[in-house]
N, C-alpha and C positions, 0 to 999 in steps of 0.2 A: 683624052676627052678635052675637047674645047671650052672654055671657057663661057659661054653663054648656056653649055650643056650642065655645068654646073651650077650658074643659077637656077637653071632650071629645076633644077635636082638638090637644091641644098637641102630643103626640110629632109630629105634623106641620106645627106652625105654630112651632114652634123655633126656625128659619133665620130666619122675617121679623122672628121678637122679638128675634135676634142682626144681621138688617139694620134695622129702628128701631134699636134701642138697644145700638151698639156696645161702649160700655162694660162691657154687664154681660158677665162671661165662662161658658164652656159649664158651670165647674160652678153657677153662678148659674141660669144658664135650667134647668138639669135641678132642682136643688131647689127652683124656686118649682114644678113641677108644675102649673103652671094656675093658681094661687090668684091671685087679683089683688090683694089684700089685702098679700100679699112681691113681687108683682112693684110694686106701687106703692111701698113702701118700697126695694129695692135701686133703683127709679131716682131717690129722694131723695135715696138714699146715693151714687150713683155720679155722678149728674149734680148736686148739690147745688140741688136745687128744691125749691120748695114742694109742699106735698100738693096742691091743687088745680092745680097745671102738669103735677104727673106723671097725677092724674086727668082732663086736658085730653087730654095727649097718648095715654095708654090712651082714650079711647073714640073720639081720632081714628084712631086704630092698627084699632079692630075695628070702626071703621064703613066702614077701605078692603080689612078682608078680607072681606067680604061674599062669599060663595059664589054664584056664578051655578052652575043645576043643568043648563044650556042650555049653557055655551059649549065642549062637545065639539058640538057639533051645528050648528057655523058651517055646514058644508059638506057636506052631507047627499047622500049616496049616490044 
């Protein structure tokens, strides 16, 4: 998933940014709003890592939410 695919989607990809990254709290994930730019920085701040570990773990984050547009269709009528 790209990255604009995820603002587009944050009000519902909220939970898995608060299951990743438990530290940050609900009003955390509601003001980054998508931007990846503040969610990269609050998990510097919160997890005390480098820029390039937190930009590690964001693109391993949106490369396992990958949207399949098939898997309501496991078991087909």
């Amino acid at each position: 998933m790209n990255w604009e695919q995820v603002e587009g989607q944050w009000k519902q990809l909220k939970g898995t940014v608060k299951s990743k990254w438990a530290k940050l709290t609900d009003d955390d994930v509601s003001l980054l709003d998508g931007k990846k730019d503040s969610l990269l920085g609050r998990i510097q701040e919160r997890y005390g890592v480098a820029k390039d570990e937190a930009e590690r773990q964001i693109d391993e984050w949106t490369s396992k939410i990958e949207t399949n547009p098939d898997a309501d269709k496991r078991n087909p009528s």
